[in-house]
C-alpha positions as CSV (number, residue, x, y, z in Angstrom):
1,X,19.3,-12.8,-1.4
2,X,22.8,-12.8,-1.5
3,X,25.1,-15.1,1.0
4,X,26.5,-11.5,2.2
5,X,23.3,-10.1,2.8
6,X,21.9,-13.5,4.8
7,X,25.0,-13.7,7.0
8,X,24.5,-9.2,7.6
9,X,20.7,-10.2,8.4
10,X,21.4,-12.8,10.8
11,X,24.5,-11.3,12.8
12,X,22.9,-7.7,12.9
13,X,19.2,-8.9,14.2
14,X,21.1,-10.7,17.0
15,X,23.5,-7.8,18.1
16,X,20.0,-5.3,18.0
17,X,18.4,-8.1,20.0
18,X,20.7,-8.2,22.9
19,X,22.2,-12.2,22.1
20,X,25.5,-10.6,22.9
21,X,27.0,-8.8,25.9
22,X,27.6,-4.9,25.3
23,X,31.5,-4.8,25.8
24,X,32.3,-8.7,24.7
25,X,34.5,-9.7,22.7
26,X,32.3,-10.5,19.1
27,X,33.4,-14.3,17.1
28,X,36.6,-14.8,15.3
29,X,36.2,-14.3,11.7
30,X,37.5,-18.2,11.6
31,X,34.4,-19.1,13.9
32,X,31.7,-17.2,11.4
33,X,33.5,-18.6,7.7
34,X,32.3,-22.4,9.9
35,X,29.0,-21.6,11.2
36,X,27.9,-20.0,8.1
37,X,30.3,-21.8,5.5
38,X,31.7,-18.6,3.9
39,X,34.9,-17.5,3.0
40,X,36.9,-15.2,4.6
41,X,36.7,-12.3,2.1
42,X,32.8,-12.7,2.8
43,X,33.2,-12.2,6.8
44,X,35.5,-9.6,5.9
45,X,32.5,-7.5,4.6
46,X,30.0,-8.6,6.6
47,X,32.8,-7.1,9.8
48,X,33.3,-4.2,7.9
49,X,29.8,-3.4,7.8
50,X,28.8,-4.3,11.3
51,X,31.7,-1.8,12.4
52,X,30.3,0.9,9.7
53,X,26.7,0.2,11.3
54,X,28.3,0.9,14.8
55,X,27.3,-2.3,15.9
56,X,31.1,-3.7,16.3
57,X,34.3,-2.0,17.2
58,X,37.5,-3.4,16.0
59,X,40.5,-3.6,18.8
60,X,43.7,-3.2,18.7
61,X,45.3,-5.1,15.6
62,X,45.2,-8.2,16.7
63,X,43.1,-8.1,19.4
64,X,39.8,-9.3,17.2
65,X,36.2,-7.2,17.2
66,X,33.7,-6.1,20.0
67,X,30.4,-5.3,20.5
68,X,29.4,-1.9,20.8
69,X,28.6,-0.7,24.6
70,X,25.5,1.0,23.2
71,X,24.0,1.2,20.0
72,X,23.5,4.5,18.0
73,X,19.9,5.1,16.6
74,X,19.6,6.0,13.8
75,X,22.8,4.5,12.3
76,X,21.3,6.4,9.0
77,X,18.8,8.6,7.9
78,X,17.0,7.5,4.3
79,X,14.5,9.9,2.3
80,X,11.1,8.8,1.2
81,X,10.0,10.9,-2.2
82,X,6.4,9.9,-3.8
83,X,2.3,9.3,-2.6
84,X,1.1,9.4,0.3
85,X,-2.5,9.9,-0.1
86,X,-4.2,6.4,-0.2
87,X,-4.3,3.4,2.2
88,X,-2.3,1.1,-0.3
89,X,1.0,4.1,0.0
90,X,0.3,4.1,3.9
91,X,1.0,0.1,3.7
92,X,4.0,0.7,1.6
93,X,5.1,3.4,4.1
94,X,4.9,0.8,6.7
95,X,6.6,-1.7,5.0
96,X,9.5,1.1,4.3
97,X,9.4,1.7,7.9
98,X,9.6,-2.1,9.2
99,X,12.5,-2.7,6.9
100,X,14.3,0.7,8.2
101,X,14.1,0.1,11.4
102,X,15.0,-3.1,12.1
103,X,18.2,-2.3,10.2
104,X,18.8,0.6,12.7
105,X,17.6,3.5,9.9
106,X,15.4,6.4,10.3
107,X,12.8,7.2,7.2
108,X,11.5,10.8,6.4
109,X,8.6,11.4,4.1
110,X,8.4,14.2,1.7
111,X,5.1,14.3,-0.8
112,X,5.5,17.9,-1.7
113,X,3.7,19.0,-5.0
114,X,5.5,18.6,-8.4
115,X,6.0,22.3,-8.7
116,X,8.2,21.6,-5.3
117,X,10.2,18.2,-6.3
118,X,13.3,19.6,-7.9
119,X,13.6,22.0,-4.7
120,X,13.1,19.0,-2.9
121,X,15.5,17.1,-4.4
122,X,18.1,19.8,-3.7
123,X,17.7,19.8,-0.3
124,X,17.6,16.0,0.1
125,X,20.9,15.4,-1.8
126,X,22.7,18.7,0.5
127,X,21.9,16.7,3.9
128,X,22.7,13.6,6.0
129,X,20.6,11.4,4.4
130,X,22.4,7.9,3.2
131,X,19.8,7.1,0.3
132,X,16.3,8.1,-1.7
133,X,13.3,5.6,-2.1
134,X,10.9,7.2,-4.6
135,X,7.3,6.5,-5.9
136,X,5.5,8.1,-8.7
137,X,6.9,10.8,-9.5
138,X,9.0,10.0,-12.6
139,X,12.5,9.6,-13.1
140,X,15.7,11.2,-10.9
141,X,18.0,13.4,-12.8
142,X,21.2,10.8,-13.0
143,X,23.0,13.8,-11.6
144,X,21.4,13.0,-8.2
145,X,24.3,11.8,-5.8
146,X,22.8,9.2,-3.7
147,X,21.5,6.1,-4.2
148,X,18.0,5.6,-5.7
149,X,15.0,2.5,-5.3
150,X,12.1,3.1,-7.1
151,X,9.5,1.9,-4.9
152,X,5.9,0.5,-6.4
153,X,7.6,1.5,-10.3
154,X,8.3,-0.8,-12.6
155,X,11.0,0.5,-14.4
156,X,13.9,-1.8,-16.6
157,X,17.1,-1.5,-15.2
158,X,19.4,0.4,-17.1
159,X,21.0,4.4,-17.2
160,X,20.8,5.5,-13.9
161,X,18.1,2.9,-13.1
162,X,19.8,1.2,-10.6
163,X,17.2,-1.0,-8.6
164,X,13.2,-0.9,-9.3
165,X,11.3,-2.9,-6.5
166,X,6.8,-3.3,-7.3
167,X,4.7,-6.3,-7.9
168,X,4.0,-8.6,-11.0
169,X,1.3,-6.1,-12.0
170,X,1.1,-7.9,-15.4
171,X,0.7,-11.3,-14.2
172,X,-1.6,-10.0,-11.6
173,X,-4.2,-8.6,-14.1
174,X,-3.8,-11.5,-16.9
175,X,-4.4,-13.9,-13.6
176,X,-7.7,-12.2,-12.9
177,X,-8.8,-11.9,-16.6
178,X,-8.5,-15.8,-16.5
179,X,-10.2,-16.4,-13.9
180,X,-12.8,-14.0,-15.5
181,X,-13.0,-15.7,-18.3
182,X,-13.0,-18.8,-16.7
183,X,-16.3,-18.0,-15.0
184,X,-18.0,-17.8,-18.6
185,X,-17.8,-13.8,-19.1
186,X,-16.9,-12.6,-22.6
187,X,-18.3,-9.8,-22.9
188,X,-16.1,-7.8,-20.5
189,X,-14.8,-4.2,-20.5
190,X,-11.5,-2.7,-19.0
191,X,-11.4,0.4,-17.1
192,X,-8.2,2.2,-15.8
193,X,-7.6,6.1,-15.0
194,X,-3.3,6.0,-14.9
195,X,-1.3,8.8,-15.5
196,X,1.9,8.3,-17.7
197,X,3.8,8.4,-14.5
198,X,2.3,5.2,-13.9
199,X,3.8,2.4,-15.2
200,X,2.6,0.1,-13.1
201,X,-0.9,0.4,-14.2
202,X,-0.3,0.3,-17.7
203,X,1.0,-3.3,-17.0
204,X,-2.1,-3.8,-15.6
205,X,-3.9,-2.8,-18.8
206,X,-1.8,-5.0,-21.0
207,X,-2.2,-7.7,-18.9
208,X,-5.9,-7.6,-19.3
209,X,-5.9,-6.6,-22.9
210,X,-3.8,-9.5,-24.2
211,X,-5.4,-12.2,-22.0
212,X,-8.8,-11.5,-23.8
213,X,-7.1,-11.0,-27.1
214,X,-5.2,-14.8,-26.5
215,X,-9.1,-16.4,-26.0
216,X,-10.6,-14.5,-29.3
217,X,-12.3,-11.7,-27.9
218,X,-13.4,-9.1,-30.4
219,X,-12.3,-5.5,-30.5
220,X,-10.4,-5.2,-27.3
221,X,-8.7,-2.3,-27.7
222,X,-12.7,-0.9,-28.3
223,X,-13.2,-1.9,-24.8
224,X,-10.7,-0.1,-22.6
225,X,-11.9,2.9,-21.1
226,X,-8.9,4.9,-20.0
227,X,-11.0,8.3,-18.4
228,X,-9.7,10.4,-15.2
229,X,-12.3,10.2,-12.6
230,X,-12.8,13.2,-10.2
231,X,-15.3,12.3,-8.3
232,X,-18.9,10.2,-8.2
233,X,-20.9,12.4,-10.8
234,X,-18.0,11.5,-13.7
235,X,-18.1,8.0,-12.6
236,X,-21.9,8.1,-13.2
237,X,-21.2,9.5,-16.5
238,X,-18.6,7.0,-17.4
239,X,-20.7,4.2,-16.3
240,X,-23.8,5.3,-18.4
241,X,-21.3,5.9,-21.4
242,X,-19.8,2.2,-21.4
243,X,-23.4,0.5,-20.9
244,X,-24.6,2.5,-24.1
245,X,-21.5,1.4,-25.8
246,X,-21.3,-2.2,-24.8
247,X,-25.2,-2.9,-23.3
248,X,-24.2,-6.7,-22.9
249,X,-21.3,-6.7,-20.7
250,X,-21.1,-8.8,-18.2
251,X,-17.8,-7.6,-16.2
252,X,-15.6,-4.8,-16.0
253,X,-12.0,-5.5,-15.0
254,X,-10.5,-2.3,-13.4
255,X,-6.6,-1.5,-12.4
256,X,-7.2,0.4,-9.3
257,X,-9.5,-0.9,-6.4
258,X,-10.8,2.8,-5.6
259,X,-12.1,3.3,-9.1
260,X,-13.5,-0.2,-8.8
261,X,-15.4,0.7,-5.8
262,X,-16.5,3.7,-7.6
263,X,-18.2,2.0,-10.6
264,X,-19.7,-0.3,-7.9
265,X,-21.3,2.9,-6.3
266,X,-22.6,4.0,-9.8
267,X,-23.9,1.2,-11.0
268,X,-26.0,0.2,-7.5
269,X,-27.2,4.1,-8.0
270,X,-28.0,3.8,-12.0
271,X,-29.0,0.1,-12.4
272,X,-29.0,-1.7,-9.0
273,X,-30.8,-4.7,-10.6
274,X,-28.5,-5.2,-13.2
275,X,-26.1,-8.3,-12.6
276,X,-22.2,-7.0,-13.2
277,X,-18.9,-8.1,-12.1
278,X,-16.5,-5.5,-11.3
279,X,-13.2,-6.5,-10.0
280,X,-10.3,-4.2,-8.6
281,X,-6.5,-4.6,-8.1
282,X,-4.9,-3.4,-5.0
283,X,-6.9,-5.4,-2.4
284,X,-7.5,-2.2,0.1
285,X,-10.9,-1.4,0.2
286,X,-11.4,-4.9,2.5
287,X,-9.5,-2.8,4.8
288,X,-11.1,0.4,5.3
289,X,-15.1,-0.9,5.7
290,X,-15.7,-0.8,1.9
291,X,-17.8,-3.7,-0.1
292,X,-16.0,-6.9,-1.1
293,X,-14.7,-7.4,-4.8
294,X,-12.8,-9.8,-6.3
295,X,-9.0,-7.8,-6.5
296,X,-5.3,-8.4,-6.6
297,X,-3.2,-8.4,-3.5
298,X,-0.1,-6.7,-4.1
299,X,1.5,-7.3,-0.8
300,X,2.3,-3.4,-0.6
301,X,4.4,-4.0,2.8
302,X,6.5,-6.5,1.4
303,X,6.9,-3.9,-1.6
304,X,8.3,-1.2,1.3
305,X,10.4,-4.0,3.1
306,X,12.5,-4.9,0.0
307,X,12.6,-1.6,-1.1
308,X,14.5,-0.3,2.0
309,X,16.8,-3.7,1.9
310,X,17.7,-2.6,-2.2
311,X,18.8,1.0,-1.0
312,X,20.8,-0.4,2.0
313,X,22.7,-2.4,0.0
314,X,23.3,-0.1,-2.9
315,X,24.6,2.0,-0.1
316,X,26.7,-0.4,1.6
317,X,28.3,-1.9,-1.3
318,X,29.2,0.8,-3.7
319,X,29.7,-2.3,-6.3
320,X,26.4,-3.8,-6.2
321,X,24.6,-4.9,-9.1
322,X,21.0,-5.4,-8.7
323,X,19.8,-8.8,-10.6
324,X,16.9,-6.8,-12.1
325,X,13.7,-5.3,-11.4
326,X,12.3,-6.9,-8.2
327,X,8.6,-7.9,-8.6
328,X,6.8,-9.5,-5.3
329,X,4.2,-11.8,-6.4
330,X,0.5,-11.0,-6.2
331,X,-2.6,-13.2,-5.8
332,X,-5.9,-13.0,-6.4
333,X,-8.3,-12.6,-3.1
334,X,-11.9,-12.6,-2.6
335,X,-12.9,-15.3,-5.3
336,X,-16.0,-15.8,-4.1
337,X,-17.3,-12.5,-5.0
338,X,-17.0,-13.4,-8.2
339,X,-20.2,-13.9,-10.7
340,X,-21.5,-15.6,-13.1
341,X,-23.2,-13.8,-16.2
């Protein structure tokens, strides 16, 4: 984080918390370059935005900066464009909203269809709002006029790719592929159902692949299953087809924890004797009563949180250059689900 950014965190939870009177006069410039060791040019900013924010009022010349008698809310409006129909989006959408509101934002949500998106779009860059988080839904025209985050896609920075905020899906899935391997399974397949909107998933993919390719397994590309799964019946089918392909696998690595859960219901229907690790990525079926699997946390919220901090300060400093694309770490969770063949 940058030292502008730290000193704006500090200074505007405190003023939202009440650690200064309404009315008062707010510290010298001269008193915050000592207590957070920062130039003046620094304060300057971090002043300029408080006042923008409504938080601080500047005085007469002269007479210095005080805070507000009341504080506005919301300072800003942002839009949310993307998913909104799964548990692991409903985390993201609370991390979006944390991050907002602490910072004195309002979000709306739009998840229209994507016959509906460019109308969207139209009416989201003719209003009030300040900035656009989007998820999965491809890329904005760069003709847009506000700022954009891409929230949960992976995209290189570049063009009018200005900030890209998801999780080390790659690492995440060559992580679990070792740990896979590690347990003593080699005959393993890899299932995923992404659309090319996805990018994230196909990280997840290559992750997998080259991991097993690196420790000699044979034909991998032979053993991703990339299928579009309505409901439990093509699950069923898929299932039966992989077994008949590959009849001694002993694990199925798979980029989405619903489809996981899925093949889990499939193969306890078609061959609920047979021993078979099936492991997800996501880790959100723990939450809404479904079986435990060995998965990948992708700490969703935190995803949302920094998400809302990259559009607030590609709005607040027209000059801003993100570092690059922002992944939050994952982990691997529920271990000990994991068997042996």
């Amino acid at each position: 984080m940058r030292k502008i950014d730290e000193i704006m965190d500090v200074l505007r939870k405190e003023l939202l918390n009440g650690h200064y009177k309404p009315g008062s006069k707010f510290a010298s410039e001269h008193k915050l370059m000592l207590r957070f060791n920062a130039s003046r040019p620094t304060i300057n900013k971090v002043t300029t935005q408080l006042v923008a924010e409504r938080l601080l009022n500047r005085g007469p010349k002269g007479a210095g900066t005080f805070v507000a008698e009341s504080f506005p809310f919301p300072i800003g409006h942002l839009a949310y464009l993307g998913s909104i129909n799964s548990l692991y989006h409903c985390r993201i959408l609370n991390g979006l909203q944390m991050a907002a509101f602490q910072k004195n934002y309002a979000v709306s949500i739009f998840s229209p269809g994507a016959e509906s998106i460019n109308h969207v779009l139209d009416k989201i860059a003719n209003s009030d709002f300040r900035g656009l988080l989007v998820s999965n839904i491809g890329l904005i025209p760069s003709t847009f006029p506000l700022p954009v985050v891409y929230v949960d896609n992976g995209y290189d920075l570049g063009g009018n790719v200005k900030s890209s905020v998801t999780c080390t899906n790659y690492k995440g899935a060559a992580d679990m592929a070792e740990k896979i391997l590690a347990h003593g399974h080699r005959e393993i397949l890899i299932y995923t159902s992404y659309g090319e909107l996805e990018i994230s998933r196909a990280e997840r993919v290559r992750g997998f692949r080259d991991t097993l390719e690196k420790h000699g397994i044979k034909n991998v590309q032979k053993r991703v299953f990339h299928e579009v799964i309505l409901d439990l019946t093509s699950i069923k089918f898929m299932f039966k087809k992989m077994m008949k392909l590959f009849p001694e696998t002993t694990a199925i690595m798979v980029d989405s924890d619903n489809i996981a859960n899925k093949l889990l219901q499939a193969k306890a229907l078609l061959m609920p004797e047979r021993k078979l690790c099936i492991t997800g990525f996501g880790n959100v079926e723990h939450s809404c009563g479904q079986i435990k699997f060995p998965s990948v946390e992708q700490h969703p919220e935190e995803i949302g949180m920094q998400s809302v901090n990259e559009l607030l300060n590609l709005i607040n400093d027209p000059d801003y250059i993100s570092s690059g694309k922002i992944e939050i770490e994952t982990e691997l969770v529920n271990m000990e689900e994991m068997t042996r063949p």
